[in-house]
NUBADO-411983 format. One record per residue: y, x, z of N, C-alpha, C in turn. Coordinates in pm, whole numbers, padded with zeros to 5 digits, always signed. Last residue first. Example, Ala and Ser with C-alpha at 12.3 -4.5 7.8 and 13.67 -1.06 7.14 Angstrom:
2
-00225+01285+00708-00106+01367+00714+00003+01290+00787 -00569+01319+00780-00450+01230+00780-00330+01320+00780 
END
This chain:
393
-02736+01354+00179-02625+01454+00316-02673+01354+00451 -02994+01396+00002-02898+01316+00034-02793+01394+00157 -03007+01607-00282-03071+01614-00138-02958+01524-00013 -03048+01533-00626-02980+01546-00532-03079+01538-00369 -03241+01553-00845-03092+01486-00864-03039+01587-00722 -03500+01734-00980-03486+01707-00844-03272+01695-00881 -03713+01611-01227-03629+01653-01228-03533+01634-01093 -03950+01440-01192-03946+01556-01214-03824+01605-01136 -03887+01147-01236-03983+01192-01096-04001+01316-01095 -03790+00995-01411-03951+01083-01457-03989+01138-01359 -03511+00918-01300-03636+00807-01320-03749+00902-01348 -03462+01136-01028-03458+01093-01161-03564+01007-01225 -03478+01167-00697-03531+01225-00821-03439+01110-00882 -03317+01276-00382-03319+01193-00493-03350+01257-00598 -03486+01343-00048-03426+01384-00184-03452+01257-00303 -03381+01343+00297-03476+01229+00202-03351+01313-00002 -03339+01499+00480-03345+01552+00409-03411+01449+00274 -03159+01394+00769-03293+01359+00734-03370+01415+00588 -02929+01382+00771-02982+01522+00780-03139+01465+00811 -02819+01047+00896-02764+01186+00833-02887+01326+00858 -03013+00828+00721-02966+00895+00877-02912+01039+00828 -02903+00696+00414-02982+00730+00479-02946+00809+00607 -02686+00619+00341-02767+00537+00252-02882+00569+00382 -02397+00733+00323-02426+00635+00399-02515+00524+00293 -02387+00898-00002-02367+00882+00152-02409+00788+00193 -02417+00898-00297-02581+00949-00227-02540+00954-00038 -02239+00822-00349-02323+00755-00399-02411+00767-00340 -02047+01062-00373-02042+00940-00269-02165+00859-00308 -02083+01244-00586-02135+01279-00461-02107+01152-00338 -01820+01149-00705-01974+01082-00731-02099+01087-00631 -01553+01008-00515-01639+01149-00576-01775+01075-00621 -01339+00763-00589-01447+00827-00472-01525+00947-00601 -01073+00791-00728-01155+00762-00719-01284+00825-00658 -00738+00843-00572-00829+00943-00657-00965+00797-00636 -00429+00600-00537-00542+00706-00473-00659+00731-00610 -00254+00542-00738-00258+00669-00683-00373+00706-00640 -00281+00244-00666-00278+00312-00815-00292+00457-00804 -00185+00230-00370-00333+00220-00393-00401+00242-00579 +00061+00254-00469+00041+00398-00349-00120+00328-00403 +00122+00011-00567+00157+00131-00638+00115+00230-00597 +00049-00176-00378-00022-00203-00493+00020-00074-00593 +00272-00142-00185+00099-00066-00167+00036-00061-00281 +00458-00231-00310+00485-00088-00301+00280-00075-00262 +00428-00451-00349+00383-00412-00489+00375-00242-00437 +00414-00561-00103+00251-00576-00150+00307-00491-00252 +00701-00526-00061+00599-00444+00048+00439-00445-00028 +00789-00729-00149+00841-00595-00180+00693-00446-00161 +00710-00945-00065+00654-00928-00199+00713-00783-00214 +00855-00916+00186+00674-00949+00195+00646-00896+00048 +01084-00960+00069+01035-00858+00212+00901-00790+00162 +01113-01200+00012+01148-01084-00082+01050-00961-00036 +00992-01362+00239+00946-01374+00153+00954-01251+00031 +01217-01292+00407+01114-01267+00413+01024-01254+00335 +01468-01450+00260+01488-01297+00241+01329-01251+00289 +01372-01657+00304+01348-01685+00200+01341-01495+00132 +01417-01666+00575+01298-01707+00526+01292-01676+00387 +01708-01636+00542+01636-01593+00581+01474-01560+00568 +01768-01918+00377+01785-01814+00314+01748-01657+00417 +01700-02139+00598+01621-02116+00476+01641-01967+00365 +01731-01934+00918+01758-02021+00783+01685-02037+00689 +01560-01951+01216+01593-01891+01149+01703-02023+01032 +01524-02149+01428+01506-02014+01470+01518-01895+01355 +01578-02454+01467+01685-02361+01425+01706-02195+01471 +01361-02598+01480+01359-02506+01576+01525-02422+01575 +01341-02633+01190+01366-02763+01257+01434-02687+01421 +01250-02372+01101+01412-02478+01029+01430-02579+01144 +01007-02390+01235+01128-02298+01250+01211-02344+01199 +00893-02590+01128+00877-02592+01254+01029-02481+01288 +00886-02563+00845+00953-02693+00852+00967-02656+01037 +00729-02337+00793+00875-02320+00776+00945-02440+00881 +00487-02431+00886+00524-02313+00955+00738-02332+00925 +00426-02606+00666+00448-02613+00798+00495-02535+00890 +00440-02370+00446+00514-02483+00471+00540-02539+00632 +00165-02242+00504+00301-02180+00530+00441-02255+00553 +00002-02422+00500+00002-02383+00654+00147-02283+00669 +00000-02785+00330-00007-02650+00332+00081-02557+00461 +00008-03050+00323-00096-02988+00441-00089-02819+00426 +00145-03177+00116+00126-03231+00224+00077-03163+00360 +00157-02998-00097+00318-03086-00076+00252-03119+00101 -00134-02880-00124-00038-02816-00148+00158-02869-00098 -00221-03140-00176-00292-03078-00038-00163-02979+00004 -00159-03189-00420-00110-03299-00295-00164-03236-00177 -00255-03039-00611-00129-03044-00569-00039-03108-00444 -00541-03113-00597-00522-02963-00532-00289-02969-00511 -00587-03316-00707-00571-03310-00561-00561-03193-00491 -00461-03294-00922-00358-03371-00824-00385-03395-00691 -00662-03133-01060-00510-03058-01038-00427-03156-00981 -00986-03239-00926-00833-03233-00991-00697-03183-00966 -01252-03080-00943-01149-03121-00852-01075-03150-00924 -01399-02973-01084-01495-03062-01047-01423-03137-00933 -01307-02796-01232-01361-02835-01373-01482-02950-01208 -01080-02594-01119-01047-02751-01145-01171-02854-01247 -01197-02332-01100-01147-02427-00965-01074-02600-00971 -01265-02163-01253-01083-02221-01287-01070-02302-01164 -01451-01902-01182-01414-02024-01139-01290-02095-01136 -01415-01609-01126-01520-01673-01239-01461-01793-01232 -01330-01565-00881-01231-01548-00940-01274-01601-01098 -01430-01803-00670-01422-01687-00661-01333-01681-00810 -01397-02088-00623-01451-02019-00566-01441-01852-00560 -01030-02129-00732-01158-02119-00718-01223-02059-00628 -00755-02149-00476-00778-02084-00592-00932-02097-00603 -00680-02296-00238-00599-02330-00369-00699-02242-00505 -00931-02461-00007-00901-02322-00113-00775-02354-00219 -00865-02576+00276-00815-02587+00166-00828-02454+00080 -00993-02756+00609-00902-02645+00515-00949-02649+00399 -01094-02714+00922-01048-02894+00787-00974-02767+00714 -01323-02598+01072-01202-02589+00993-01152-02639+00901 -01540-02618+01402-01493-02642+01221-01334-02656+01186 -01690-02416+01590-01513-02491+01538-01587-02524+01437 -01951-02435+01836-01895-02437+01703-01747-02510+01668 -02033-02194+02118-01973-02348+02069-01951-02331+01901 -02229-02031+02349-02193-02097+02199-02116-02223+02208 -02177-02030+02708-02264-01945+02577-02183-02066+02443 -02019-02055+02899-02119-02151+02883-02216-02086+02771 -01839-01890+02964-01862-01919+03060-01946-02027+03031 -01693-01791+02735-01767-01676+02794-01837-01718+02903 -01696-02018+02599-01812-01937+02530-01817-01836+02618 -01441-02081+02675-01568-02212+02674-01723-02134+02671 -01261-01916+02628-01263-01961+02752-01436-02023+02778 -01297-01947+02337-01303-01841+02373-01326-01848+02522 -01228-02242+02284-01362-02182+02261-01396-02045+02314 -00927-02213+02330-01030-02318+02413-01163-02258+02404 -00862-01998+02179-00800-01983+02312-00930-02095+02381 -00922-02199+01938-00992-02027+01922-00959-02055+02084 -00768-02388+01967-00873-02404+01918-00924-02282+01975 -00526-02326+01921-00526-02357+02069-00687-02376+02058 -00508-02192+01691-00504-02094+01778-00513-02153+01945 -00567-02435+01563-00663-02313+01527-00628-02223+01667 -00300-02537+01593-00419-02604+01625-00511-02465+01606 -00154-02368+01494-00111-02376+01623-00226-02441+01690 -00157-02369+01197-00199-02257+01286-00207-02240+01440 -00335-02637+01032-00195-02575+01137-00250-02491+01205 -00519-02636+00849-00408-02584+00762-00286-02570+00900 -00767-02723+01006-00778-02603+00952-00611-02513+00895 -00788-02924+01233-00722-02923+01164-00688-02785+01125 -01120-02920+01362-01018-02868+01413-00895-02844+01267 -01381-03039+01611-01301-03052+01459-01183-03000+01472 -01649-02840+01775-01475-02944+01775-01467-02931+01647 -01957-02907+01991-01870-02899+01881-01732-02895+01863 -02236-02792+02169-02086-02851+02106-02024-02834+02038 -02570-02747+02059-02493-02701+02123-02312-02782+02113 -02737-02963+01995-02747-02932+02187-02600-02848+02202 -02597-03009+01717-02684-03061+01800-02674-03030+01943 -02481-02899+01523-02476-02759+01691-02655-02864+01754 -02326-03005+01390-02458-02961+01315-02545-02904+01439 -02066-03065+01460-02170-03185+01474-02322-03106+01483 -01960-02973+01249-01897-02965+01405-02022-03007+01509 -01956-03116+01043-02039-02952+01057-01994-02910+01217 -02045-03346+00891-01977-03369+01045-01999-03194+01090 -02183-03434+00664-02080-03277+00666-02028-03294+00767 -02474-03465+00615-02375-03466+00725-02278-03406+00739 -02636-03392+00365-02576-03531+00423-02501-03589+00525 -02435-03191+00159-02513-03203+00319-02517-03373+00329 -02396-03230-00103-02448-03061-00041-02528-03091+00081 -02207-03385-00175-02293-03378-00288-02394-03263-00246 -01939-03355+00014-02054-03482+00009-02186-03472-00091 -01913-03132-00065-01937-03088+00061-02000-03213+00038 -01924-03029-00376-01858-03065-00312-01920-03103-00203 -01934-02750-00562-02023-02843-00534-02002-02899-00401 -01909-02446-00682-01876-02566-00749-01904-02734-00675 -01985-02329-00387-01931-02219-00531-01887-02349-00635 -01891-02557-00183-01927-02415-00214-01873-02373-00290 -01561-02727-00070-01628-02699-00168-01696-02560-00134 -01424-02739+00172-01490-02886+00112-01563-02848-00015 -01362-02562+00369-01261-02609+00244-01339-02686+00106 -01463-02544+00674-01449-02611+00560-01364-02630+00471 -01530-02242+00800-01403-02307+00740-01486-02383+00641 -01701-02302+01138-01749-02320+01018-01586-02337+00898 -01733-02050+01327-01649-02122+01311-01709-02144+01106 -01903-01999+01663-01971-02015+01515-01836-02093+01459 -01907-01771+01905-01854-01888+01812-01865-01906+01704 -02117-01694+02165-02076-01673+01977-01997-01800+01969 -02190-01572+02413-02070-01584+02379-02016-01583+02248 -02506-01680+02436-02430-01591+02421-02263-01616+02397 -02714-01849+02603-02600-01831+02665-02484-01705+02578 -02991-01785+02511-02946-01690+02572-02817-01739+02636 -03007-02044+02399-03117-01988+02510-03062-01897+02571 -02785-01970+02173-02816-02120+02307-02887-02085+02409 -02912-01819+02015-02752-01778+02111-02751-01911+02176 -03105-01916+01889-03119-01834+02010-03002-01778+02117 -02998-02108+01773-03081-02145+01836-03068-02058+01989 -02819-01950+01588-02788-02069+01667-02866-02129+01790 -02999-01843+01463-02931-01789+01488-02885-01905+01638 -03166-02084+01336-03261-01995+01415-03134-01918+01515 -02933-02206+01179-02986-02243+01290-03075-02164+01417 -02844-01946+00981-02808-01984+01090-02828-02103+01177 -03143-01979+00857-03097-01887+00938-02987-01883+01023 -03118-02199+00695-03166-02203+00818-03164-02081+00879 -02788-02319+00593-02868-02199+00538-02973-02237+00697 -02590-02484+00538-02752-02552+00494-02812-02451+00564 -02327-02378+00553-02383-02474+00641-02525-02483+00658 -02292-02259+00323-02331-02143+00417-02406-02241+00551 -02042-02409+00267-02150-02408+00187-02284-02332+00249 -01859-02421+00419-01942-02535+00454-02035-02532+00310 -01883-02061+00528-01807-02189+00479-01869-02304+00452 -01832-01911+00833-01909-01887+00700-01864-02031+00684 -01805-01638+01110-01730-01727+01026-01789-01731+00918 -01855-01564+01470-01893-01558+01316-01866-01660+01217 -01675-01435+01688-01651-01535+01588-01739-01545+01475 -01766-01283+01993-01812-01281+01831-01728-01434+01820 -01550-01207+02292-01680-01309+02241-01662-01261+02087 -01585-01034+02637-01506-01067+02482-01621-01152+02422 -01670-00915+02877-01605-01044+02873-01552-01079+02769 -01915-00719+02851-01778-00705+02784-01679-00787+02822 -02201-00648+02974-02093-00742+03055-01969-00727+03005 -02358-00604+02787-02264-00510+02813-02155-00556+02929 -02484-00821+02695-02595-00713+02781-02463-00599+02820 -02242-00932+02601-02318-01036+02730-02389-00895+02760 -02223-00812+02356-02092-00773+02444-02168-00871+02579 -02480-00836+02255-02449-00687+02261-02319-00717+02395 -02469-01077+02145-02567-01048+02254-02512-00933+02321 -02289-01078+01962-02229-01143+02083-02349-01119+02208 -02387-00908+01760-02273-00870+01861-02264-00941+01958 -02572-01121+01716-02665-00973+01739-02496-00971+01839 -02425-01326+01606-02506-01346+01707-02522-01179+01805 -02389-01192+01363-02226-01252+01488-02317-01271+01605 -02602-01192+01243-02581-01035+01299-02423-01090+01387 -02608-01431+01175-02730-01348+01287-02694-01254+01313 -02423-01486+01000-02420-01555+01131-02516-01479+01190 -02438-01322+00758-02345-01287+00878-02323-01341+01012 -02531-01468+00576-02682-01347+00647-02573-01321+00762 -02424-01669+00497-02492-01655+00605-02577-01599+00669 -02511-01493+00131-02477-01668+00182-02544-01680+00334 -02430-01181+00113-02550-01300+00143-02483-01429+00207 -02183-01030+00170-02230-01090+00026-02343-01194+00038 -01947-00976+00388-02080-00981+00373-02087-01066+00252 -01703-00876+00616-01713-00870+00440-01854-00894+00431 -01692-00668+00903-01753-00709+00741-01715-00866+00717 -01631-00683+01171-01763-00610+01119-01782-00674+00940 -01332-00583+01315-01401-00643+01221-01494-00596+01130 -01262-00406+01552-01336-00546+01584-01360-00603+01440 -01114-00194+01474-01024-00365+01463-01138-00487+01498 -01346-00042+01384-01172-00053+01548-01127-00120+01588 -01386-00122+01220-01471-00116+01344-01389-00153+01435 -01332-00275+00913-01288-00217+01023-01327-00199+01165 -01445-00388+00605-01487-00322+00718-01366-00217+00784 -01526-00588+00338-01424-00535+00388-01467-00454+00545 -01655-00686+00141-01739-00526+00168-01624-00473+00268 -01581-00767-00120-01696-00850-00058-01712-00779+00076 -01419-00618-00293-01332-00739-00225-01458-00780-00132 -01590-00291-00224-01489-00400-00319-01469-00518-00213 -01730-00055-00119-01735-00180-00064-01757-00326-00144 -01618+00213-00185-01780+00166-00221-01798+00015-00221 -01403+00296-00085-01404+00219-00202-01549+00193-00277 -01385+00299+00196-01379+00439+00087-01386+00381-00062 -01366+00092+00271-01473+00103+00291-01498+00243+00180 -01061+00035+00260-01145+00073+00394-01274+00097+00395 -00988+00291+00045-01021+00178+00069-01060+00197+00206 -00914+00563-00079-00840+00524+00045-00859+00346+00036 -01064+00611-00318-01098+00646-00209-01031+00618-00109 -01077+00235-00459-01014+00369-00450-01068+00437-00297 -01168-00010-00636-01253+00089-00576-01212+00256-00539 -00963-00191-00544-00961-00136-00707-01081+00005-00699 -01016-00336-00307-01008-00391-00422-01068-00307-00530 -00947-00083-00137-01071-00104-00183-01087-00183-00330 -00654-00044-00208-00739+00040-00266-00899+00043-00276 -00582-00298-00095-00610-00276-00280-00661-00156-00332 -00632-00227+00191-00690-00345+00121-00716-00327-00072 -00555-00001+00225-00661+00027+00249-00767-00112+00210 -00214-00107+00149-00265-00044+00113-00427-00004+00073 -00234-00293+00395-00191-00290+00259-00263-00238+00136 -00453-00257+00662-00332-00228+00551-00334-00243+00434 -00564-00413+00938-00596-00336+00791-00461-00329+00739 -00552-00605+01156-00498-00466+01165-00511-00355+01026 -00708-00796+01141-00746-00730+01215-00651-00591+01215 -00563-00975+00911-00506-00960+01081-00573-00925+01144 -00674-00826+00710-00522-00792+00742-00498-00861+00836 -00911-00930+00742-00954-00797+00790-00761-00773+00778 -00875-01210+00700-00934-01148+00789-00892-01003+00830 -00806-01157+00403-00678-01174+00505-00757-01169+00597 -01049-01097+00277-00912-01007+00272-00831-00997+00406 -01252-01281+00242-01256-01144+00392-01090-01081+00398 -01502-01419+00168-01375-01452+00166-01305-01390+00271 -01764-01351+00205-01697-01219+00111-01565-01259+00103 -01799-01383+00559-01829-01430+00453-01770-01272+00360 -01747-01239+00912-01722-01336+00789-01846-01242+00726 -01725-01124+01238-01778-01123+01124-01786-01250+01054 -01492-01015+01484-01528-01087+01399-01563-01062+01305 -01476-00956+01865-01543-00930+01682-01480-01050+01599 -01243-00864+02101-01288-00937+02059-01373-00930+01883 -01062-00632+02083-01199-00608+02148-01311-00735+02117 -00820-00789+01991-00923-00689+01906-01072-00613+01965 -00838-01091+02114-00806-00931+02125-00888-00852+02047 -00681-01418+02055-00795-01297+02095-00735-01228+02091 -00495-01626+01949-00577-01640+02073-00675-01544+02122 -00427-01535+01721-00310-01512+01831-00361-01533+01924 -00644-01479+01567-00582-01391+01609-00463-01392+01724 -00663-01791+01468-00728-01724+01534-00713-01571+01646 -00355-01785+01323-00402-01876+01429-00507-01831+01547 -00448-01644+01116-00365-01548+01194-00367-01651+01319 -00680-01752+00965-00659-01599+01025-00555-01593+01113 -00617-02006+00940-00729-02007+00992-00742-01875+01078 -00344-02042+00753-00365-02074+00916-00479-02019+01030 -00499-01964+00506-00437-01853+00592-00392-01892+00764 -00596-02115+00317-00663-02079+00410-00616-01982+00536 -00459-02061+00096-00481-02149+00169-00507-02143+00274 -00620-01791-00020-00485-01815-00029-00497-01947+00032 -00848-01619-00086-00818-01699+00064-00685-01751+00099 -01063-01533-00317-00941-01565-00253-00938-01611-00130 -01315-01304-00451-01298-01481-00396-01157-01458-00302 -01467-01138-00679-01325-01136-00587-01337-01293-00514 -01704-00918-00801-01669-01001-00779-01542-01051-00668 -01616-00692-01043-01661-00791-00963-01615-00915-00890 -01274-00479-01031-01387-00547-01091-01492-00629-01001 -00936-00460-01073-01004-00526-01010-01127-00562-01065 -00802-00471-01289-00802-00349-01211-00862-00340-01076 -00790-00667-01479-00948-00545-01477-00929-00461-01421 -00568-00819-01496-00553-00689-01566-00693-00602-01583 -00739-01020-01315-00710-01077-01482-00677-00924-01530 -00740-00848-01086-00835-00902-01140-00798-00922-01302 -00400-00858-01084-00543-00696-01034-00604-00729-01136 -00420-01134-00977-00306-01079-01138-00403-00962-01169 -00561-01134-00755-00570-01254-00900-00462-01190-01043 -00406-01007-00604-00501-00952-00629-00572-01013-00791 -00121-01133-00599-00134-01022-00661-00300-00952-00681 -00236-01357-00406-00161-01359-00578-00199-01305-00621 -00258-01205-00218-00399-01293-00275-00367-01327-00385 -00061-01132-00102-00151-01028-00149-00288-01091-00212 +00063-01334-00038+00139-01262-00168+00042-01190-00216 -00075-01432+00169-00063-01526+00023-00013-01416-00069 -00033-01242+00355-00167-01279+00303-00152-01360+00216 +00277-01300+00374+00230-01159+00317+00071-01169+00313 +00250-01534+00492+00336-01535+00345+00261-01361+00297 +00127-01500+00752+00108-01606+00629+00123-01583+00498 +00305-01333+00829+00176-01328+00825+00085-01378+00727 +00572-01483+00848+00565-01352+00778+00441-01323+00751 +00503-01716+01011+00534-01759+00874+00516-01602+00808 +00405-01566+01264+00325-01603+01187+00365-01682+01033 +00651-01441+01337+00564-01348+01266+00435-01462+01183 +00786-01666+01418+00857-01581+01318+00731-01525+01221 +00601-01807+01572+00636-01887+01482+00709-01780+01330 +00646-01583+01803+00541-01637+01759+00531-01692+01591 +00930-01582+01838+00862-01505+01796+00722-01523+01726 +00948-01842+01971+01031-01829+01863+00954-01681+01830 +00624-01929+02096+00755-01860+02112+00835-01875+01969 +00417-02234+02219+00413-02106+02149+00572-02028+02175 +00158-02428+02336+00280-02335+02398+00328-02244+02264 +00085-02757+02226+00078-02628+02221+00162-02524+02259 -00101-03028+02252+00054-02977+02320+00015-02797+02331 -00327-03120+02291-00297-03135+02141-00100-03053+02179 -00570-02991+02471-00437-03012+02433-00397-03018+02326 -00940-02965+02379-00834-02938+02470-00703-03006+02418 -01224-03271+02399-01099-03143+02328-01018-03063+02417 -01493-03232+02606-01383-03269+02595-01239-03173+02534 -01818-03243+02430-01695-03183+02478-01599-03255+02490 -01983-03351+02233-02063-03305+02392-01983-03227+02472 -01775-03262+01966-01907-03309+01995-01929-03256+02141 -01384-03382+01916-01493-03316+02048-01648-03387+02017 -01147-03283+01766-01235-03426+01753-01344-03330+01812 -00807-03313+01806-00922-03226+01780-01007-03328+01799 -00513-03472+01648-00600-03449+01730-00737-03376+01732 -00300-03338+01409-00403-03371+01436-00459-03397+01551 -00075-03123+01445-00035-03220+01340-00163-03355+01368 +00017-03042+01779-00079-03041+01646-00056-03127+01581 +00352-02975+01940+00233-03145+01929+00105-03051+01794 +00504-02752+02081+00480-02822+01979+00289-02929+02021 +00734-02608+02342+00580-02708+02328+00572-02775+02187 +00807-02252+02371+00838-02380+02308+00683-02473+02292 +00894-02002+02605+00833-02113+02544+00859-02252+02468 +01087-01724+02518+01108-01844+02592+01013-01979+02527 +01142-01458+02394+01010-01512+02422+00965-01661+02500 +01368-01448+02152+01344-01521+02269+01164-01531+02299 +01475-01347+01936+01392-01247+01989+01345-01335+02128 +01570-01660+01869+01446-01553+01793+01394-01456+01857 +01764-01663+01983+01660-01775+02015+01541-01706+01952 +01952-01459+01968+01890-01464+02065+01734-01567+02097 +01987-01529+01715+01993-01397+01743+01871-01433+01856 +02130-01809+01742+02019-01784+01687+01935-01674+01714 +02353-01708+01893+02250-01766+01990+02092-01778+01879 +02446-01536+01725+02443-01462+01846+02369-01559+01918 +02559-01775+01538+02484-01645+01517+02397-01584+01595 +02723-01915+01710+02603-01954+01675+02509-01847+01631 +02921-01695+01769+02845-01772+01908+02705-01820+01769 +03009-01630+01495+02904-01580+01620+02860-01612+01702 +03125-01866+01464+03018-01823+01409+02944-01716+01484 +03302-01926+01670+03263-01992+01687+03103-01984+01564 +03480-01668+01649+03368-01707+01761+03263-01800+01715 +03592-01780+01386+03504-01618+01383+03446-01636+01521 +03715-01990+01439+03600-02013+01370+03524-01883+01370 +03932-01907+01602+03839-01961+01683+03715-01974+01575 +04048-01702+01422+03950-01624+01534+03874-01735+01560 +04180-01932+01236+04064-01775+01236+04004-01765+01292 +04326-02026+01502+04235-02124+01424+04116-01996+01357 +04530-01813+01483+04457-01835+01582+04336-01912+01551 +04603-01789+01191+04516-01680+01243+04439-01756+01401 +04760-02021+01194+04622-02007+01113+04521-01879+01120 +04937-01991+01378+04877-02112+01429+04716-02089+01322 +05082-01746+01255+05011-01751+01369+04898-01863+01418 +05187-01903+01048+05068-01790+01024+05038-01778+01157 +05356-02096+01171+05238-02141+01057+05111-02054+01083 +05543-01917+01262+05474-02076+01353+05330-02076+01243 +05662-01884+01070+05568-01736+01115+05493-01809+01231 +05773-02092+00961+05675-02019+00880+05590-01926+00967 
END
């Protein structure tokens, strides 16, 4: 008998190593900065270029933060769509839930010295420039602790610091002014480059050709990244251009196609163009990608798509998924890990979504700021032109 209990304690211990050892190497494979080579789900497709590597370096770290990245720009794109339907959220809103490879992919190949100016599809942009939680729903809900003090709303996102110039409401008024920066960091000898980002509805516009034009002559360091997610505001990318090759559109200047929903492609993408643009001037990405939620928040998003092809994009090509299947496979976490992230992530959006209920609404006296040069004395009347409102600050 006491043969027995000994022989089943020893057996014990060996399974109590033998979980820690695994434990303790997972442990380790995670904080591991030790390279790992993944394949792109896609090959890149090169205009007047040769693609780069479809063999991508990345880390068990890497892979960690970007499923967390991912998942906490989806939670906060939920929750803004719930905002909205409650009216705590007014105007206009457009999502970016899908689309999330495109941000944090980009981001792993730059530096915040590096710009980027978008569209009004801006949220998660400006949360991997370094924005908060918080400074996100309090613009949303027009609170004074927005990033844009809460003048802005969902269209209007702005961080300097972070290199991100806006949130813009004009269909491609943002490609000339990505230009304007990228002139700015070339007359500055910066060695950083502009991303200007607008969607394959934004394609047509001729301003960004003129734009385009001149960041060719000059050699500027712009990247023009077009996200295709195949639809404008209702109106499908074959029914809009006769060329939706938008990679293509550069003419003189080059192009790549670039599988929009893996983050690993995007970020070997961005890393290639970034190299390409400080030492040739312009190139254009395009971004094979996916809105799950309408154009904007007006828009059920199914009255010109079908709910089977928005479900099959969703089983087949979606960027958080992939992300999981790479780490499960990687054995750099568990599914019930991942899954504790996920709690994490949704914990964290309601606590901001409660601190951004709090903040005070901008003073009224905000109305009359950042309109005019400070102390220029320009005074506001009242429609009868009598009665003296205010002396702007």
């Amino acid at each position: 008998m006491a043969q027995l209990t000994q022989r089943a304690a020893t057996f014990q211990r060996t399974l109590s190593a033998a979980a820690f050892s695994v434990s303790s190497t997972r442990c380790l494979n995670t904080a591991s900065t030790s390279p790992i080579t993944v394949e792109t789900s896609l090959p890149f497709t090169g205009h007047k270029i040769d693609p780069p590597s479809r063999s991508v370096e990345t880390t068990p770290q890497e892979l960690l933060s970007f499923f967390r990245d991912m998942a906490l720009m989806r939670r906060m794109e939920i929750a803004a769509d719930s905002l909205y339907k409650a009216k705590l959220i007014r105007g206009f809103c457009h999502l970016y839930d899908g689309q999330e490879a495109v941000a944090v992919g980009m981001e792993a190949a730059i530096t915040k010295k590096d710009c980027i100016i978008t569209a009004y599809r801006d949220h998660c942009i400006f949360l991997g420039r370094g924005g908060t939680l918080l400074e996100a729903f309090a613009e949303l809900m027009g609170r004074k602790d927005g990033c844009s003090k809460g003048k802005g709303g969902s269209m209007h996102f702005y961080k300097k610091e972070g290199g991100f110039y806006g949130g813009h409401g004009i269909v491609g008024a943002q490609v000339p002014l990505g230009c304007g920066l990228a002139f700015a960091q070339k007359y500055s000898k910066d060695e950083n480059v502009t991303f200007a980002m607008y969607g394959d509805g934004a394609a047509n516009q001729g301003q960004l050709f003129e734009a385009l034009n001149m960041a060719a002559l000059w050699d500027l360091p712009a990247i023009l990244v077009c996200e295709n997610n195949h639809y404008g505001m209702g109106t499908a990318e074959w029914r809009a251009a006769k060329s939706p090759a938008y990679y293509k559109r550069g003419d003189y200047v080059p192009g790549l196609k670039v599988d929009g929903m893996d983050a690993l492609a995007v970020k070997q993408a961005c890393k290639f163009a970034k190299e390409y643009a400080l030492k040739n001037g312009p190139i254009i990405l395009e971004m094979d990608t996916y809105r799950y939620h309408g154009h904007s928040m007006s828009d059920p998003g199914s009255t010109y798509r079908t709910r089977d092809e928005i479900s099959g994009i969703r089983q087949e090509r979606d960027p958080i998924e992939r992300i999981r299947k790479l780490i499960l496979s990687h054995d750099l976490a568990t599914e019930k890990e991942l899954k504790d992230t996920e709690k994490e992530v949704r914990k964290e959006v309601d606590e901001a979504i409660a601190q951004a209920k709090e903040s005070p609404l901008p003073d009224p006296s905000e109305l009359f700021t950042n309109v005019y040069v400070k102390g220029l004395g320009v005074e506001a009347f009242g429609a009868d032109r009598k009665e003296l409102r205010a002396v702007l600050p």
